[in-house]
C-alpha positions as CSV (number, residue, x, y, z in Angstrom):
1,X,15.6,1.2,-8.7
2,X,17.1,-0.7,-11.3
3,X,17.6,-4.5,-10.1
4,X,14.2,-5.9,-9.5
5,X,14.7,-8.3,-11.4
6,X,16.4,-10.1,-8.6
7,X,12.3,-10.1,-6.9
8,X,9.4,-12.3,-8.6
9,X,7.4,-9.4,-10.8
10,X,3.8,-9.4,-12.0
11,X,4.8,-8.0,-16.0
12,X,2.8,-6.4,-18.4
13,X,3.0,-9.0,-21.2
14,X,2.9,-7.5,-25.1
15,X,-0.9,-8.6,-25.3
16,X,-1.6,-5.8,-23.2
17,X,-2.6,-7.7,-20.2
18,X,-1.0,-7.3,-16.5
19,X,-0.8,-11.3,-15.0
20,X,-0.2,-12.1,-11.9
21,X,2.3,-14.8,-12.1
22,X,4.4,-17.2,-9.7
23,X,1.8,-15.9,-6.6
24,X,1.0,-19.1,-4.7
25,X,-0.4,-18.9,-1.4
26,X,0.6,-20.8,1.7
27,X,-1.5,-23.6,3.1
28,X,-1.0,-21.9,6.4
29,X,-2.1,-18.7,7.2
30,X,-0.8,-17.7,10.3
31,X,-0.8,-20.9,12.0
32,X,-4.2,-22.1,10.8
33,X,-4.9,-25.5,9.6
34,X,-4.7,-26.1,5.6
35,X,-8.4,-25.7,4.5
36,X,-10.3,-26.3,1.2
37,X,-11.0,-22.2,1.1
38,X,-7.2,-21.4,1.2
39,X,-7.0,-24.0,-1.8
40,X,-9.2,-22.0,-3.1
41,X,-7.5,-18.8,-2.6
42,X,-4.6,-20.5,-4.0
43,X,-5.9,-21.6,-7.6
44,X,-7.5,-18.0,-7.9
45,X,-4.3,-16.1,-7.1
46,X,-2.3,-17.8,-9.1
47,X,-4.9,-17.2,-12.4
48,X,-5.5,-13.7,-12.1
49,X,-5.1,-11.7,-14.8
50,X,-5.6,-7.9,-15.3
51,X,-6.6,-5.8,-18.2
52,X,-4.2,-3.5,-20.1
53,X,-3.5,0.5,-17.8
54,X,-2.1,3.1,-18.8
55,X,0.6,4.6,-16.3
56,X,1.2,8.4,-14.2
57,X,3.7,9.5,-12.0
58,X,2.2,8.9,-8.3
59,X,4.5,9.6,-5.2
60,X,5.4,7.2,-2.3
61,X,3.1,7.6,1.1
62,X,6.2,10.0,2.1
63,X,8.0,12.7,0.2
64,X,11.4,12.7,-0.2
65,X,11.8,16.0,1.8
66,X,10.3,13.5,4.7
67,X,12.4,10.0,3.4
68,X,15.1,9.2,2.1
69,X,13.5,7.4,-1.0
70,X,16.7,6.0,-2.0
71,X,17.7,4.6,0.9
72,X,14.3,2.6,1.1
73,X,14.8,1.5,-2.7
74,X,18.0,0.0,-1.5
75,X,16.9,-1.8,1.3
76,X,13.9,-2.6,-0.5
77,X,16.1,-4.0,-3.1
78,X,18.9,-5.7,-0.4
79,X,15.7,-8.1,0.5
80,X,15.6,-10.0,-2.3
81,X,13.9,-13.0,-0.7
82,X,10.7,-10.5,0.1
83,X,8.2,-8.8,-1.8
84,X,7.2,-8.6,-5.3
85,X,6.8,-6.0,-8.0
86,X,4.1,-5.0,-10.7
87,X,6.6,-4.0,-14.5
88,X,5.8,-4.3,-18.2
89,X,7.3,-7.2,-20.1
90,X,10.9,-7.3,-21.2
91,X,9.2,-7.8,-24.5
92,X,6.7,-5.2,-24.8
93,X,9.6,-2.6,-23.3
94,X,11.7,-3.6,-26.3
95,X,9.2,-2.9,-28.7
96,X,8.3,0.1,-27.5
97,X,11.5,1.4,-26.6
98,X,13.6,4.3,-28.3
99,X,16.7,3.7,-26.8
100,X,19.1,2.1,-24.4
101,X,17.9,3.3,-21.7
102,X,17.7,0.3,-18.4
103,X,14.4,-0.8,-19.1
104,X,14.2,-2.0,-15.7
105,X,13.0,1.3,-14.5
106,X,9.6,0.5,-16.1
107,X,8.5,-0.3,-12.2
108,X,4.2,0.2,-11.7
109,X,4.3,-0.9,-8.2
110,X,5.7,-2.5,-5.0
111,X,4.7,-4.8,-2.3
112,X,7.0,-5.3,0.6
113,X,7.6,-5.2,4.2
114,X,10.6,-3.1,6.0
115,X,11.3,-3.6,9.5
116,X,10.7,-0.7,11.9
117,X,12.5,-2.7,14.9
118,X,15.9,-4.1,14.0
119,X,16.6,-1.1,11.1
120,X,15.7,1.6,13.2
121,X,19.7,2.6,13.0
122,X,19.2,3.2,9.2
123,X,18.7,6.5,8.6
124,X,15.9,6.1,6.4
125,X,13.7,4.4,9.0
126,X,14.8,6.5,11.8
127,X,13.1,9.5,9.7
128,X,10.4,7.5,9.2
129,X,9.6,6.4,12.4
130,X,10.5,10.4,13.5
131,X,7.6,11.3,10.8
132,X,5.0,8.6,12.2
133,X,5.6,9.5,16.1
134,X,5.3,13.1,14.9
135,X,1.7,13.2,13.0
136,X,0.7,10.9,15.5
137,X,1.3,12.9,18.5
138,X,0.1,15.8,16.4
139,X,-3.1,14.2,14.7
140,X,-4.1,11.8,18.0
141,X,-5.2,12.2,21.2
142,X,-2.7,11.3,24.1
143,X,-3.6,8.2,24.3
144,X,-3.3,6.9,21.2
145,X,-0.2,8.6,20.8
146,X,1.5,6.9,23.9
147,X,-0.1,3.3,22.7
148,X,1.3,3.5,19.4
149,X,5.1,4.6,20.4
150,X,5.1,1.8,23.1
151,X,4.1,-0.6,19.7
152,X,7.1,0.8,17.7
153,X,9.7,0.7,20.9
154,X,7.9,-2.7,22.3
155,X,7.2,-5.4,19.9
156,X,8.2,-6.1,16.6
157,X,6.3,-3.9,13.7
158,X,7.0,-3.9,10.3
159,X,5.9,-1.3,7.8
160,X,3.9,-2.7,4.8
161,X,4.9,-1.0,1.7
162,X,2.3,-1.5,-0.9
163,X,2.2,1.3,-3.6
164,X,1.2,1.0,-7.2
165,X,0.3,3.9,-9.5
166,X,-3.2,5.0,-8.9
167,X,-5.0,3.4,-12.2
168,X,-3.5,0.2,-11.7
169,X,-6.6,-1.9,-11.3
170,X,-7.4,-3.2,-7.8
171,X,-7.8,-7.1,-9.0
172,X,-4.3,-7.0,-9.0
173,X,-4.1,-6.6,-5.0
174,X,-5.1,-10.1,-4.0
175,X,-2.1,-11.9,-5.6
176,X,0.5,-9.3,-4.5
177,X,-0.8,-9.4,-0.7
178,X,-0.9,-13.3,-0.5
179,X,2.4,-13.5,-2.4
180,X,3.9,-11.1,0.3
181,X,2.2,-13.6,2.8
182,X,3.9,-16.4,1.7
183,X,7.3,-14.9,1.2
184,X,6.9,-13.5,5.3
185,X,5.6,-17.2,6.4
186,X,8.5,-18.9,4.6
187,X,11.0,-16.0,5.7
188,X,10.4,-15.8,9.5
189,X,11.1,-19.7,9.5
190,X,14.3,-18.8,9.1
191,X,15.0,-15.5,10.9
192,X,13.3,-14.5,13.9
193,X,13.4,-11.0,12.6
194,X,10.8,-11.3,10.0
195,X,8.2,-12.6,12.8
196,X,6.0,-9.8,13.3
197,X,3.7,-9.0,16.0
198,X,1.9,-5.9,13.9
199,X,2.6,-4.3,10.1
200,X,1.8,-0.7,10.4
201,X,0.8,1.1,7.1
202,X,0.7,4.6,5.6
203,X,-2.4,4.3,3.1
204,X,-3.0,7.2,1.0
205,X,-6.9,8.3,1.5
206,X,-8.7,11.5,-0.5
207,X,-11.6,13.3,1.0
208,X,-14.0,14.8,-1.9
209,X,-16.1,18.2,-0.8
210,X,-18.6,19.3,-2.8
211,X,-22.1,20.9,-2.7
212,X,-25.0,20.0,-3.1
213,X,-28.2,22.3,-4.0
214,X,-31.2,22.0,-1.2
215,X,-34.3,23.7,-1.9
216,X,-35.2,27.1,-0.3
217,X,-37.4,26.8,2.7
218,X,-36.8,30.5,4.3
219,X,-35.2,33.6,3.4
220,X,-32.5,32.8,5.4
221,X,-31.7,29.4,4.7
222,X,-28.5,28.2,3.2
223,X,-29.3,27.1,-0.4
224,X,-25.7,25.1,-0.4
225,X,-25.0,22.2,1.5
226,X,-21.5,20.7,1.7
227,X,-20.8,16.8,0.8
228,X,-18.1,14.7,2.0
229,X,-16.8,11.6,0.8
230,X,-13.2,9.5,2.0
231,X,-11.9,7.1,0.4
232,X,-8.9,5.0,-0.4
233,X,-6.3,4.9,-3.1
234,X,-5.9,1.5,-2.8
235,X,-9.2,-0.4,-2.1
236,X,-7.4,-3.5,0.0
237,X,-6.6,-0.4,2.5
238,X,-10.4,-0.3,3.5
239,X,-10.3,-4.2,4.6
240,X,-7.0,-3.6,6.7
241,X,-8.6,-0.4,8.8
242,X,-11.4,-3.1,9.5
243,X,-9.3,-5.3,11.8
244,X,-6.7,-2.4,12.9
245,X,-6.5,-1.6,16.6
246,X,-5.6,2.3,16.1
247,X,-5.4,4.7,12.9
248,X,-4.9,8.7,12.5
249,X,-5.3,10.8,9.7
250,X,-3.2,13.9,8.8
251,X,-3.1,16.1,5.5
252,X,-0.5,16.4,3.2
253,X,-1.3,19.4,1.4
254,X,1.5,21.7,2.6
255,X,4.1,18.8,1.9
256,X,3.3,16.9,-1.1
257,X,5.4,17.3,-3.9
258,X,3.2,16.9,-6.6
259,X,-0.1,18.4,-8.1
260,X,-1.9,15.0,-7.5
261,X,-1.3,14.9,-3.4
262,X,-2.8,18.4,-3.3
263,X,-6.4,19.9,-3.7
264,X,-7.9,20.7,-6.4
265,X,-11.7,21.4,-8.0
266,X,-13.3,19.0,-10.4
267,X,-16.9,20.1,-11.3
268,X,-16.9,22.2,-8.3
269,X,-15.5,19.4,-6.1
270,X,-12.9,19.8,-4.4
271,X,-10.1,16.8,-3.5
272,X,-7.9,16.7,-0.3
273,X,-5.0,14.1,0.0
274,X,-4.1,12.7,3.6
275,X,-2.4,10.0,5.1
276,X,-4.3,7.3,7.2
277,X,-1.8,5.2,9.2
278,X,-3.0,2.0,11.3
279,X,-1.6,-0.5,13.0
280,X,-3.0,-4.2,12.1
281,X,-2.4,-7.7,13.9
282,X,-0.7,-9.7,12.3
283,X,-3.0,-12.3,14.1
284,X,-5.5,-10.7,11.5
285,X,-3.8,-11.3,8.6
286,X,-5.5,-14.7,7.8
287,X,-8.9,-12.8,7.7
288,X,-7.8,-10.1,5.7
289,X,-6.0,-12.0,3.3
290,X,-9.5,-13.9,2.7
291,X,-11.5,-10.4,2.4
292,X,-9.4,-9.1,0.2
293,X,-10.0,-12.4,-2.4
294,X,-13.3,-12.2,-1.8
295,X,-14.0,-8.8,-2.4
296,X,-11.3,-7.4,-5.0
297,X,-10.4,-11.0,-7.5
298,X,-13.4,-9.8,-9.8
């Protein structure tokens, strides 16, 4: 994935900060009327600015054995006019690098849309809509399983690609996500195509089990008492299951391929990786846009 440079970028900078730059918000969301609160939005998207992180290796919501990851880098790329990424600075990669290696590999994040309707003869999203009608007919009851393939064959659904590494901080969500609303509002003004009726996404979600001591009443009463907790990777994820009109959750412990989509104990909790996918309005957008700024700028 070497030539996003041809996409705005949030950098890095060599002060050790991540900004979100260039990230200006449209004065219409979705039809609605310009409003003092999007002005609002505005100014405070386009000031954000994020504390230094420290990078891992984290994998996209579907393996490769799944995907073809390079075809969606390419066509990711071939849509130059949508999306943004999250890099380090040409500057700070010069400084700290070693060699001559493309420095524009130094990529901590996407934000994009693909559509599932008019590329569906790309390989790549014909395996991806095989994978989603799959776990959906195997995770969901008939019902949801029949609404959700007449959504994909029916009306025009996009798939929101929005994955940054996991200890990128969550601030940073609120200027990608308007950004990639503004670059959708401005796009389907020209093309018909990028006029969405739904954006389905693929959020990677963790369920923690652990136990809890309970004091002995009995002899025969269970001194252990399991815990569960779910949650999302990224916190914006929360705010879109809010306003989505069906979701399903399936685990990806017998296909991940790496150590951090598996389960694992920490302090005798143990830490299971699934995929939640939803399907969201895009009538909804305007609200969620406005949670998300609310709840994840500070």
């Amino acid at each position: 994935m070497a030539s996003y440079e041809k996409k705005r970028h949030v950098e890095a900078s060599d002060e050790s900060t991540l900004q979100a730059q260039d990230q200006v918000v449209h004065n219409d969301l979705e039809g609605e009327e310009s409003s003092e609160d999007d002005s609002d939005l505005e100014e405070e998207a386009m000031d954000t600015e994020i504390n230094e992180v420290h990078m891992s290796a984290e994998s996209w919501p579907f393996s490769k054995k799944q995907c073809s990851l390079g075809g969606i880098a390419d066509l990711l790329l071939s849509q130059n006019q949508i999306g943004c990424v999250v890099k380090q600075s040409e500057a700070q990669l010069a400084e700290e690098s070693d060699s001559d290696d493309d420095m524009d590999d130094h990529v901590y994040g996407v934000t994009s849309v693909i559509s599932l309707a008019d590329k569906e003869d790309i390989p790549c999203i014909a395996q991806i809509r095989d994978l989603l009608i799959t776990k959906c007919k195997e995770c969901a009851d008939s019902s949801c399983h029949a609404e959700f393939q007449r959504l994909l064959d029916k009306t025009r659904v996009g798939l929101l690609i929005s994955e940054r590494f996991l200890n990128i901080p969550p601030q940073l969500a609120p200027p990608l996500h308007l950004s990639l609303h503004k670059d959708l509002t401005r796009a389907k003004s020209k093309d018909e195509k990028w006029n969405f009726e739904y954006l389905v996404l693929m959020c990677k979600c963790y369920e923690t089990m652990g136990q809890a001591k309970k004091k002995k009443k009995k002899k025969d009463s269970k001194l252990d008492q399991e815990i569960k907790s779910f949650f999302f990777a990224n916190a914006e994820d929360e705010i879109f299951q809010k306003e989505s009109i069906l979701s399903f959750k399936y685990s990806i412990l017998e296909e991940t391929d790496t150590a951090i989509g598996g389960s694992w104990g920490v302090d005798e909790t143990q830490l299971k990786t699934y995929r939640t996918v939803m399907v969201v309005p895009m009538l909804k957008m305007a609200d969620i846009l406005r949670d998300i700024q609310n709840n994840l700028s500070s």
